[in-house]
KOLLUM-917273 format. One record per residue: residue number from 1; y, x, z of N, C-alpha, C, CB in turn. Coordinates in nm, 2 decimals. Glycine has a CB too. Example, Ala and Ser with C-alpha at 12.3 -4.5 7.8 and 13.67 -1.06 7.14 Angstrom:
KOLLUM-917273
   num      npy      npx      npz     capy     capx     capz      cpy      cpx      cpz     cbpy     cbpx     cbpz
     1    -0.57     1.32     0.78    -0.45     1.23     0.78    -0.33     1.32     0.78    -0.45     1.13     0.90
     2    -0.22     1.28     0.71    -0.11     1.37     0.71     0.00     1.29     0.79    -0.06     1.41     0.57
***
This chain:
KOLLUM-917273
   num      npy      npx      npz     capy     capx     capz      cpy      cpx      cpz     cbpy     cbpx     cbpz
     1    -0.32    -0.40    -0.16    -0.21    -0.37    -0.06    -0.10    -0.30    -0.13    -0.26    -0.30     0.06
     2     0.01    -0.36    -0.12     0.14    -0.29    -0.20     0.19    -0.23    -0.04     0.29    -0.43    -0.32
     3     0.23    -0.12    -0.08     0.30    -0.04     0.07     0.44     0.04     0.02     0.17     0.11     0.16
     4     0.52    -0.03     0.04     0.67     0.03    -0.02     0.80     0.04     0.08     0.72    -0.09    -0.16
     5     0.84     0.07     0.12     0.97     0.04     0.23     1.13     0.00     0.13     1.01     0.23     0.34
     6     1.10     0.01     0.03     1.17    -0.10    -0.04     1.10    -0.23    -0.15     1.27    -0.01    -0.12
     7     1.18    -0.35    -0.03     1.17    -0.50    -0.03     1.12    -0.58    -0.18     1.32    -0.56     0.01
     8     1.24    -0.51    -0.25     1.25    -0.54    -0.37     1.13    -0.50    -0.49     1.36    -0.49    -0.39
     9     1.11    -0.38    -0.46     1.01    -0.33    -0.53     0.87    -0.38    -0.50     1.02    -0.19    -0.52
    10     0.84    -0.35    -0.36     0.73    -0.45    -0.29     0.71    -0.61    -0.40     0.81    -0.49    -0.08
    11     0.84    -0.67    -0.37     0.78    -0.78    -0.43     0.79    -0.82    -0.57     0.83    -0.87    -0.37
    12     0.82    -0.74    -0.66     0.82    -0.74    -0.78     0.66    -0.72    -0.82     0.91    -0.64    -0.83
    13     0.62    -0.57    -0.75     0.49    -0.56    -0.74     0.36    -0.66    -0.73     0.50    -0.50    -0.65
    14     0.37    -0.75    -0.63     0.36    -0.85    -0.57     0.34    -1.00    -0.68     0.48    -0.84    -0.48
    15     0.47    -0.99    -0.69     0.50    -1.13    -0.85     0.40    -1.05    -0.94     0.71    -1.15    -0.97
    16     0.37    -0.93    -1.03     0.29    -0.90    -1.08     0.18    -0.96    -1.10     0.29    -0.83    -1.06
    17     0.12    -0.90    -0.94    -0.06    -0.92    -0.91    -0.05    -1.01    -0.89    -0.15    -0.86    -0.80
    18     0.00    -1.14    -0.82    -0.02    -1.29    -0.82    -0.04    -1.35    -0.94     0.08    -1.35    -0.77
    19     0.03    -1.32    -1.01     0.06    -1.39    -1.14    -0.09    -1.34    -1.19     0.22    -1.34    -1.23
    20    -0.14    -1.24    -1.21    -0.27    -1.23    -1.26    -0.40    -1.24    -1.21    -0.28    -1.15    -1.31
    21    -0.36    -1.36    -1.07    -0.48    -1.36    -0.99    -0.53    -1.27    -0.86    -0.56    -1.34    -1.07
    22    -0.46    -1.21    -0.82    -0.46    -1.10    -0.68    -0.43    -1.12    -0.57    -0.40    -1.00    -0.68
    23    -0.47    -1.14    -0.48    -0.45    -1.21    -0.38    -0.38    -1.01    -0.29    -0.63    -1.33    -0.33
    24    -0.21    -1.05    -0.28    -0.14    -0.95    -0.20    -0.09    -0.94    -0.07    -0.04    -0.93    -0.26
    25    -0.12    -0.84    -0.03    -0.09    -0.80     0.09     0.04    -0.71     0.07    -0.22    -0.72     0.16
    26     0.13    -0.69     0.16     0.26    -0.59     0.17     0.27    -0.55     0.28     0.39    -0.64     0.14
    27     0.31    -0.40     0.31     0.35    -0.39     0.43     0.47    -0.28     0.35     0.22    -0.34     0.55
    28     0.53    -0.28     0.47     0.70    -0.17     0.46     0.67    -0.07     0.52     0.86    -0.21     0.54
    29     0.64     0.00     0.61     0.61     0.13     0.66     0.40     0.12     0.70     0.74     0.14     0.83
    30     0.45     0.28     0.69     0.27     0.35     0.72     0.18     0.28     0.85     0.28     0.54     0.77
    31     0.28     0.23     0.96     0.19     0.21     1.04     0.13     0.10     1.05     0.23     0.24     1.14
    32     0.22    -0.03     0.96     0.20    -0.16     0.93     0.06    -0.12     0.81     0.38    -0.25     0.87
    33     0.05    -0.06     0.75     0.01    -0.02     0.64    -0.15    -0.01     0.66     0.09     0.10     0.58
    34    -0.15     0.13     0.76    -0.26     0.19     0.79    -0.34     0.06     0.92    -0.21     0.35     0.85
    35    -0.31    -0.04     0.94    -0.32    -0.15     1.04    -0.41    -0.27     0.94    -0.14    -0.20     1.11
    36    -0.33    -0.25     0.80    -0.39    -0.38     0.77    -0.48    -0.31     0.67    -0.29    -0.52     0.72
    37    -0.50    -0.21     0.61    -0.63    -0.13     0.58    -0.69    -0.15     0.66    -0.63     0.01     0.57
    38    -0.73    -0.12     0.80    -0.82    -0.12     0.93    -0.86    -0.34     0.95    -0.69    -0.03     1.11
    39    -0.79    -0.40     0.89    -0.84    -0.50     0.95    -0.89    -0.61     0.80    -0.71    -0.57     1.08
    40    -0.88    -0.55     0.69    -0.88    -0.63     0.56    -0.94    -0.54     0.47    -0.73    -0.69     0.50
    41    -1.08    -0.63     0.40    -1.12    -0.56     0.27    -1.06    -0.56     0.16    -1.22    -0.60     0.23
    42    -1.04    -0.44     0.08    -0.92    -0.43     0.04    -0.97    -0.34    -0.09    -0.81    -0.36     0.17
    43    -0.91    -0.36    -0.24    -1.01    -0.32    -0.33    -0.90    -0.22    -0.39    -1.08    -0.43    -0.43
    44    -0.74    -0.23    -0.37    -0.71    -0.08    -0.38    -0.56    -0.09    -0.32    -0.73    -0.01    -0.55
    45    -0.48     0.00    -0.33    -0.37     0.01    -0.22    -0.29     0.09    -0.38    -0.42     0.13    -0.02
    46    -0.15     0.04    -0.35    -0.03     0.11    -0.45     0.09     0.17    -0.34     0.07    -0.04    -0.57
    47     0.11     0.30    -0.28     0.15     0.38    -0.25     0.28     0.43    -0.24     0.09     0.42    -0.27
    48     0.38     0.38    -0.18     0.47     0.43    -0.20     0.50     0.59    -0.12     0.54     0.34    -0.18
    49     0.51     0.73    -0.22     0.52     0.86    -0.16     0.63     0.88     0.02     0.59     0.94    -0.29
    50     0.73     0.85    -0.04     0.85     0.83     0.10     0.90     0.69     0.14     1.00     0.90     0.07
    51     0.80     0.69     0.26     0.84     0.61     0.32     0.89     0.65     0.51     0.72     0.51     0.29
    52     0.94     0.55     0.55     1.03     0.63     0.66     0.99     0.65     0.80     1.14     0.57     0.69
    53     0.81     0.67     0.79     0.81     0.68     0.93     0.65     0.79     0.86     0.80     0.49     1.05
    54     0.59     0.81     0.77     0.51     0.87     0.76     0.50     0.89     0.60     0.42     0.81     0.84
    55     0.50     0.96     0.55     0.50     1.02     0.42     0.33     0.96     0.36     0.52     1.21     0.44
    56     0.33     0.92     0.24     0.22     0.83     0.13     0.09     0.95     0.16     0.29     0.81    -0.09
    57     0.16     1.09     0.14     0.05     1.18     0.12    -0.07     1.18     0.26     0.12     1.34     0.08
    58     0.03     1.19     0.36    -0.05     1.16     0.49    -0.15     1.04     0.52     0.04     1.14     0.59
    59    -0.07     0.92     0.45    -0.16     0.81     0.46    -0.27     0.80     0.34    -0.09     0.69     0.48
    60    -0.29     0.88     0.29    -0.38     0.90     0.16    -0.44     1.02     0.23    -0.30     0.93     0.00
    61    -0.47     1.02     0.31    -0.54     1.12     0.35    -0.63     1.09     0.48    -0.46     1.22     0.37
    62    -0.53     0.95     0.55    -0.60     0.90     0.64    -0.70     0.78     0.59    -0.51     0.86     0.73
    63    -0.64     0.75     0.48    -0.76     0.62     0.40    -0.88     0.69     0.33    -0.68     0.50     0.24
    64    -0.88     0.80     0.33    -0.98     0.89     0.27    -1.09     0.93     0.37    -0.91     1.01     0.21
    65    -1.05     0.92     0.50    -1.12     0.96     0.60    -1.22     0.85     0.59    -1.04     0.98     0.75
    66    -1.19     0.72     0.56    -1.31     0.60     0.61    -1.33     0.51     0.46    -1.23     0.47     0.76
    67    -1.27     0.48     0.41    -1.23     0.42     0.29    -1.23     0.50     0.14    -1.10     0.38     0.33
    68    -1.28     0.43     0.01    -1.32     0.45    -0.11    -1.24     0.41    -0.22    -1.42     0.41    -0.11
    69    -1.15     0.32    -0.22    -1.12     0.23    -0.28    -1.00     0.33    -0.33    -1.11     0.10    -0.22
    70    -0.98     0.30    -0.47    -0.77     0.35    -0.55    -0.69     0.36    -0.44    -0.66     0.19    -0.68
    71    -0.63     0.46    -0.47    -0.49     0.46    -0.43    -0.40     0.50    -0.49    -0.46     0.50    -0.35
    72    -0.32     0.41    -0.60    -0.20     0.45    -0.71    -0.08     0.50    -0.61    -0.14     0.30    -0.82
    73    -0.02     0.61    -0.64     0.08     0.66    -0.58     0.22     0.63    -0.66     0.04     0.80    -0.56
    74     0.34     0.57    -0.58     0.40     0.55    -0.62     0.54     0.68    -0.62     0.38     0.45    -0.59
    75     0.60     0.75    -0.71     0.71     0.80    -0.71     0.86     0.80    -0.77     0.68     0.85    -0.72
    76     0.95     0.85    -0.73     1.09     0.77    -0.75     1.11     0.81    -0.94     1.25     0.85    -0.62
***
């Protein structure tokens, strides 16, 4: 899961992991984010820190409550 609120970066991200076989998920904000964590097995999540409706560190804290898997943090 790439989670970025910018488009561009999201899908660069994205072209990456495809290209080497990864099957990607995106979402733009935390709540889209923390939604498809809850409904998809998911082997690790890339983080963007500020995003505009809930800050990376919060949601790295809520995937920690249930969930095991990476979470690369992304910063500017």
């Amino acid at each position: 899961l790439v989670v970025d609120d910018e488009k561009e970066i999201a899908a660069l991200i994205e072209l990456y992991l495809t290209n080497d076989g990864y099957t990607v998920y995106k979402c733009y904000n935390a709540m889209d984010a923390l939604e498809c964590i809850n409904k998809n097995k998911l082997d690790l999540v890339i983080l963007d820190i500020m995003l505009p409706d809930i800050d990376g560190f919060h949601i790295c804290q809520k995937i920690r409550e249930k969930f095991y898997f990476p979470v690369i943090m992304l910063t500017a």
